[in-house]
N, CA, C and O of each residue as an XYZ file, in Angstrom:
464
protein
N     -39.467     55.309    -21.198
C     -40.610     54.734    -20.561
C     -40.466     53.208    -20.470
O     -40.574     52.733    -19.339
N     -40.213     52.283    -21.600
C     -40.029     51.087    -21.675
C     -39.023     50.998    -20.533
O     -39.437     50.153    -19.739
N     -37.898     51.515    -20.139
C     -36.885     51.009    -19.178
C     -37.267     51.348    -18.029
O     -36.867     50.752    -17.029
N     -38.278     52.571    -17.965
C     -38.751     52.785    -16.498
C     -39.730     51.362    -16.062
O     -39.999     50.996    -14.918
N     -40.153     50.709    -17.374
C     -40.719     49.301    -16.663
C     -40.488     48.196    -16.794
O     -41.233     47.231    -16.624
N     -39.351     48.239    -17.133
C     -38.102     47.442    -17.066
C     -37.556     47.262    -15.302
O     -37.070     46.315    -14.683
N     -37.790     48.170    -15.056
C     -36.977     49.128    -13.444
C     -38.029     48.080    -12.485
O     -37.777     47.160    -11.707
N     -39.130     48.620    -12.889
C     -40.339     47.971    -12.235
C     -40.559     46.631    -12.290
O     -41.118     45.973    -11.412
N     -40.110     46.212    -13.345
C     -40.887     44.422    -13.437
C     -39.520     43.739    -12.803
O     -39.549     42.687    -12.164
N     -38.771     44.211    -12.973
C     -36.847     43.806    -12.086
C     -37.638     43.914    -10.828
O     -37.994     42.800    -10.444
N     -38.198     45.311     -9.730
C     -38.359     45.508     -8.800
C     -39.770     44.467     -8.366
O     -39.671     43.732     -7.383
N     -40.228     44.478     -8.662
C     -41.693     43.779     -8.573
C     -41.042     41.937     -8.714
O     -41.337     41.090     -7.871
N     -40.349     41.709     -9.668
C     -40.073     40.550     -9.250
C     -38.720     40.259     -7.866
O     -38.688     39.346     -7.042
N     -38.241     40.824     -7.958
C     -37.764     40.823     -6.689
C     -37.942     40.828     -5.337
O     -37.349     40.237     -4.434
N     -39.067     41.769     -5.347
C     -40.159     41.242     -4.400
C     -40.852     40.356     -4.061
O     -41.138     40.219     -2.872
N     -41.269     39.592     -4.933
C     -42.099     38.267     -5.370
C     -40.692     37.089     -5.125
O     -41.114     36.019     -4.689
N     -39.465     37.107     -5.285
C     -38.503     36.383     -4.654
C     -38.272     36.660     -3.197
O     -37.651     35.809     -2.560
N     -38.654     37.641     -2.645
C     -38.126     38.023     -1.466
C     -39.334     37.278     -0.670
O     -39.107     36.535      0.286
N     -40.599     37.542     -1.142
C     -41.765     37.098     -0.684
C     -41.966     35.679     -0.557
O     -42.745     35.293      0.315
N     -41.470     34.969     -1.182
C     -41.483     33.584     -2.116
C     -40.344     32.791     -0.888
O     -40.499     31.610     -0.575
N     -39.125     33.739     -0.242
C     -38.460     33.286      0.511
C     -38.749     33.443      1.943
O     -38.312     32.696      2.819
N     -39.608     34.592      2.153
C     -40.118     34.906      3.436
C     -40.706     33.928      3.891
O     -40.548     33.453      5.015
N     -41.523     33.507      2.942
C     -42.583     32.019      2.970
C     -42.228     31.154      3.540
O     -42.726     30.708      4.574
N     -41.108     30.681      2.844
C     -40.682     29.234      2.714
C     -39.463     29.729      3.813
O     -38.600     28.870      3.630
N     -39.077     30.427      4.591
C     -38.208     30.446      5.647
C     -39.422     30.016      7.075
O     -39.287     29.184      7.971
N     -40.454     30.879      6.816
C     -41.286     30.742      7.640
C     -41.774     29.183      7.999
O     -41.895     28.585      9.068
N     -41.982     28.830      6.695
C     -42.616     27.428      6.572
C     -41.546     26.289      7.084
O     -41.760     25.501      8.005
N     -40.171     26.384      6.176
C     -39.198     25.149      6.486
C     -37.960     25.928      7.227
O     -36.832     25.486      7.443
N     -38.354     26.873      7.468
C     -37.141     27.542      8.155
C     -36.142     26.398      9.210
O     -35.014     26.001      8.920
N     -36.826     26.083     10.304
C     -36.306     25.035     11.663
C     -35.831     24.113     10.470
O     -34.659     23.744     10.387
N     -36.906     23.721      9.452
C     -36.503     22.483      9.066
C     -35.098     22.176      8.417
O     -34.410     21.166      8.563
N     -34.801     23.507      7.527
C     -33.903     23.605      6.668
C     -32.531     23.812      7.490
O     -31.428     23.422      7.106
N     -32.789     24.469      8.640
C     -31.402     24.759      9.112
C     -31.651     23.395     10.055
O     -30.507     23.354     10.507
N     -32.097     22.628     10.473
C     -31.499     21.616     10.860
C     -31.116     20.493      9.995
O     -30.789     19.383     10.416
N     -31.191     20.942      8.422
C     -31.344     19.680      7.293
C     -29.525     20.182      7.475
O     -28.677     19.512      8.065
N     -29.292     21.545      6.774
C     -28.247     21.879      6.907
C     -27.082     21.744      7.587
O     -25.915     21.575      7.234
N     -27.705     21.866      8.774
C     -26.864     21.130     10.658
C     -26.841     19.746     10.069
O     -25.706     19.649      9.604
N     -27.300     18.947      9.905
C     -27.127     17.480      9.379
C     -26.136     17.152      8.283
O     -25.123     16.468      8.430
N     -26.473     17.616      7.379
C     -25.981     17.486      6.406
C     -24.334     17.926      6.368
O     -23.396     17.599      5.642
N     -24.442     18.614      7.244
C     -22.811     19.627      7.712
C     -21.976     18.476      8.533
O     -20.756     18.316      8.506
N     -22.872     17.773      9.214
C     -22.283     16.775     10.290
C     -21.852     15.667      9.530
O     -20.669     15.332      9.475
N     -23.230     14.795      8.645
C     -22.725     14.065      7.371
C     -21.334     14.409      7.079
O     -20.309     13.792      7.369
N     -21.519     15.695      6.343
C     -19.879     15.329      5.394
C     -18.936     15.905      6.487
O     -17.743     16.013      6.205
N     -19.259     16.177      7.372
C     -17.891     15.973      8.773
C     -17.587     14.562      9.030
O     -16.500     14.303      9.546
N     -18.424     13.586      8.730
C     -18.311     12.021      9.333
C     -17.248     11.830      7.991
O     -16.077     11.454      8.034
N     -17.937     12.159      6.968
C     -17.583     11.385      5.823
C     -15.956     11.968      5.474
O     -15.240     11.220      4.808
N     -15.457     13.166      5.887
C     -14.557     13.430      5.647
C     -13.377     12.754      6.627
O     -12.361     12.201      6.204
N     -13.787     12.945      8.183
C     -13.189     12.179      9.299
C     -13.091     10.613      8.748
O     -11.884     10.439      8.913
N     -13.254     10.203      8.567
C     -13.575      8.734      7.728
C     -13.071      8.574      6.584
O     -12.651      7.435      6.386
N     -12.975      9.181      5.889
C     -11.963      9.560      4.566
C      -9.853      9.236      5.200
O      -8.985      8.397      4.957
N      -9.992     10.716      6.199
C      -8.988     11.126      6.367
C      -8.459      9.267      7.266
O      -7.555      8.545      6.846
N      -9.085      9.055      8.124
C      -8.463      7.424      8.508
C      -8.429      6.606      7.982
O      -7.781      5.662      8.434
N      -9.207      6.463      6.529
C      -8.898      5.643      5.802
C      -7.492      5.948      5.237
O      -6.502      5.351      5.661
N      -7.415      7.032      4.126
C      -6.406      7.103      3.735
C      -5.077      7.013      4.496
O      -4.007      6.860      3.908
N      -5.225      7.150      6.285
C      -4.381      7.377      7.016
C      -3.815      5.680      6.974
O      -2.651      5.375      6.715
N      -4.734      4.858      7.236
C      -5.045      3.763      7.320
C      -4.292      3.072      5.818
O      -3.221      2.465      5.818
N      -4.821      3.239      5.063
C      -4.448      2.688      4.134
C      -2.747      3.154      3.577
O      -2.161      2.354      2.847
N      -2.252      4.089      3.864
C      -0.753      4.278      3.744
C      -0.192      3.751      4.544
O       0.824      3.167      4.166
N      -0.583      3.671      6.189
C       0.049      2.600      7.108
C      -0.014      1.595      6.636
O       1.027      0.962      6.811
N      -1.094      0.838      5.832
C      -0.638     -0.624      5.709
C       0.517     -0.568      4.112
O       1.563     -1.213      4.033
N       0.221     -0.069      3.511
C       1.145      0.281      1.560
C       2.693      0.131      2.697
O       3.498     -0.768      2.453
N       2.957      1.183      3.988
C       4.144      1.311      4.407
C       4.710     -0.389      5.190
O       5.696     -1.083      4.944
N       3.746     -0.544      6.020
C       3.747     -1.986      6.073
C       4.326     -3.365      5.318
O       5.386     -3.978      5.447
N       3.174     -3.569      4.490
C       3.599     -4.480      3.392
C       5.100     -3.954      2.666
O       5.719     -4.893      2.165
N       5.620     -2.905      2.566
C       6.407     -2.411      1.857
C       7.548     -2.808      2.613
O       8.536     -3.263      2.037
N       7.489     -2.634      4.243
C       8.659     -3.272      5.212
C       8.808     -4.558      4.708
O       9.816     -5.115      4.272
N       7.589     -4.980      4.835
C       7.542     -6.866      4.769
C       8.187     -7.344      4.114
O       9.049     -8.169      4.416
N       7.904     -6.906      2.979
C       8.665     -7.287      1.445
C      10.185     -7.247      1.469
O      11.073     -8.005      1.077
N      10.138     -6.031      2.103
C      11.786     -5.900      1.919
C      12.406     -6.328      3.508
O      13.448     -5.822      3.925
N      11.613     -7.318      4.305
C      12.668     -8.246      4.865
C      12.851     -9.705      4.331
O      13.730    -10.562      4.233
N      11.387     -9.488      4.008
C      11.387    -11.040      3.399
C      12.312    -11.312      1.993
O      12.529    -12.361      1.387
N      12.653    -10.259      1.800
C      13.826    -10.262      0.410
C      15.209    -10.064      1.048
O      16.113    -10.714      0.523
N      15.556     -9.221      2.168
C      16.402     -9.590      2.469
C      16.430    -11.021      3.303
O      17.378    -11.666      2.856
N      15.823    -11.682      4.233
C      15.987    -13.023      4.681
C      15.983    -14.256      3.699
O      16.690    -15.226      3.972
N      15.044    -14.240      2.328
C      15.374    -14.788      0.921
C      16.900    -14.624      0.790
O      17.620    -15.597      1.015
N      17.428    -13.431      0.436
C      19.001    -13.372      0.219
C      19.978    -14.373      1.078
O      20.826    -15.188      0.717
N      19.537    -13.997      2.270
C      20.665    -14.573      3.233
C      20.102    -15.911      3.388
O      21.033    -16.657      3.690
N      18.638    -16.768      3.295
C      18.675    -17.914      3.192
C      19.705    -18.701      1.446
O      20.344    -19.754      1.459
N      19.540    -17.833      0.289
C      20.329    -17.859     -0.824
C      21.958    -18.470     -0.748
O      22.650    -19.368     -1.229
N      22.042    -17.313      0.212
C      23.555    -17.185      0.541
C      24.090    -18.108      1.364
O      25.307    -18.271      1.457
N      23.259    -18.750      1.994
C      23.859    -19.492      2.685
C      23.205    -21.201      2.196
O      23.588    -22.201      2.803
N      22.541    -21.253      1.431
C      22.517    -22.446      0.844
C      23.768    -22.383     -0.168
O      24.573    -23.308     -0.063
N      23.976    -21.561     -0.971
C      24.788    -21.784     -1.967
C      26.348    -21.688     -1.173
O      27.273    -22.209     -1.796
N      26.681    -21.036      0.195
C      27.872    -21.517      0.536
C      28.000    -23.249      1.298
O      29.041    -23.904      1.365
N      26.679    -23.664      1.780
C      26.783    -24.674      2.282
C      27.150    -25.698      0.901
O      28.134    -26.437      0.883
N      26.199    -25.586     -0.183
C      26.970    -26.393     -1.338
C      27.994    -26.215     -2.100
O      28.261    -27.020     -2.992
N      28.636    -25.258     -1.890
C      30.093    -25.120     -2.447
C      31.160    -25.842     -1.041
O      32.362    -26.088     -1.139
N      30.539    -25.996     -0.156
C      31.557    -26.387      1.401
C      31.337    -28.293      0.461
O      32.216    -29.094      0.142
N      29.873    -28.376      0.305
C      30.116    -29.902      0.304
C      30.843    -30.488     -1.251
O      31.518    -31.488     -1.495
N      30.341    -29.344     -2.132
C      31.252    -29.890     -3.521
C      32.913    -30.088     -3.017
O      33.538    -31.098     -3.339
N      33.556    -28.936     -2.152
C      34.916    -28.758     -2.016
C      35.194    -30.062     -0.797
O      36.358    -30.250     -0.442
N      34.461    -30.627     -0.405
C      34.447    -31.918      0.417
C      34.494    -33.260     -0.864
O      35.213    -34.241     -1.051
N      33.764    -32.884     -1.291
C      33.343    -34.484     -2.376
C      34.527    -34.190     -3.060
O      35.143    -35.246     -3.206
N      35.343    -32.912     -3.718
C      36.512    -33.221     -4.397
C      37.528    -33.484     -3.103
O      38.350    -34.375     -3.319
N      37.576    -33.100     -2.308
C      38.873    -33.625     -1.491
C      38.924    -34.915     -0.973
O      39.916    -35.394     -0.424
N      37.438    -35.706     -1.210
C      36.709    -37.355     -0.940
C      37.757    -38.179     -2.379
O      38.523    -39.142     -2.408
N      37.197    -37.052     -3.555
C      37.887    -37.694     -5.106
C      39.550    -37.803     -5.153
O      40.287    -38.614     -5.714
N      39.833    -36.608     -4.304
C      41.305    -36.839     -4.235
C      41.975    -37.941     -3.311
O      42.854    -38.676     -3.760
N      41.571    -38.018     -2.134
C      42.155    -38.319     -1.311
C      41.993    -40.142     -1.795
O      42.776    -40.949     -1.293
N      40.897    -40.613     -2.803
C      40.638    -41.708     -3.605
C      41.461    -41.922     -4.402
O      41.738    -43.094     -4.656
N      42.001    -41.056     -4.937
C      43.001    -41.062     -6.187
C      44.445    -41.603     -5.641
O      45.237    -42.388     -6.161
N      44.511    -40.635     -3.949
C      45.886    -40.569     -3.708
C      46.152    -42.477     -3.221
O      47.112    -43.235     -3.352
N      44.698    -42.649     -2.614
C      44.547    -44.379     -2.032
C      45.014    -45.257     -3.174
O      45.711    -46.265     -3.051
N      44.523    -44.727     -4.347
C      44.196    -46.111     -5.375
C      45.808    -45.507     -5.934
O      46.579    -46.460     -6.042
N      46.141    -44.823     -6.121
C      47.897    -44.771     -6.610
C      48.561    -45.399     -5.128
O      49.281    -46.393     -5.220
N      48.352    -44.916     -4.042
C      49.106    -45.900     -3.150
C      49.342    -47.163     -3.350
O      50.325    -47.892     -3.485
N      47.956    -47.270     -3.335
C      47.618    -49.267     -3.666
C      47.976    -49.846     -5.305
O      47.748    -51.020     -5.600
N      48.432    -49.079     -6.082
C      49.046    -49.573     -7.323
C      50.251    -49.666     -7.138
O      50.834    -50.603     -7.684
N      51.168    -48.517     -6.128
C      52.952    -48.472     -5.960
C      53.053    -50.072     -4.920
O      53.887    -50.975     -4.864
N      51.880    -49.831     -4.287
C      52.279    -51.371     -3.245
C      52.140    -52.428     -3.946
O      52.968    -53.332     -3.834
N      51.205    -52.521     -4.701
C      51.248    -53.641     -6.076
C      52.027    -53.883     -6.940
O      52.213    -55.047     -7.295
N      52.694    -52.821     -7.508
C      54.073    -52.986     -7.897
C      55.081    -53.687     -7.052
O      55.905    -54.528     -7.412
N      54.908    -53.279     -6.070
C      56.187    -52.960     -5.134
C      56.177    -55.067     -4.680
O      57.209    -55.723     -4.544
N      55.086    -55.499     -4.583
C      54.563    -57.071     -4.144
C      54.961    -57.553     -5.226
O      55.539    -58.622     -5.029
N      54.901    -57.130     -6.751
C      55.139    -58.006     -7.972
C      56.531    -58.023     -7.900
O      56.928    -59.169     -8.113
N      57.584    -57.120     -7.659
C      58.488    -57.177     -7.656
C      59.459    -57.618     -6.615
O      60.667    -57.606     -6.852
């Protein structure tokens, strides 16, 4: 007996939910399915908007990432070519030191060469 109204107060409230929704379809029905339609469109914006950002934002990560790595290679080759231009002028200033050395021994054999 207890479970036969068990059966009943399950059934009876179920009704009273069904009733409870009949209501409130009746009442906000338009309203709800156009809250829904909205709300559906919302997170359609928000996802479309998502997806170009992130689209967006890896184009530029790929970007900057080119940049870097020309501007490191054009760093290099500006490197490279300062440090061969100053090895051209050190190997100048010693062939300036030599070619001084070879003058001032000239000009000592001719000095000899006048004393005698």
């Amino acid at each position: 007996m207890a479970e036969n109204k068990e059966k009943n107060d399950t059934v009876d409230n179920q009704k009273e939910i069904d009733r409870i929704a009949a209501v409130r379809e009746l009442i906000f029905g338009e309203n709800m399915k156009e809250y829904n339609s909205e709300f559906a469109d919302v997170y359609s914006k928000i996802q479309s908007l998502k997806d170009a950002t992130d689209k967006n934002l890896h184009e530029a990560v790929t970007n900057l990432e080119n940049k870097l790595a020309d501007l490191e290679s054009l760093m290099d080759h500006k490197f490279q070519d300062l440090n061969d231009d100053l090895d051209k002028r050190l190997a100048d200033l010693d062939d300036e030191k030599t070619d001084r050395r070879k003058l001032g021994k000239a000009l000592e054999k001719i000095a000899l060469m006048l004393q005698e």
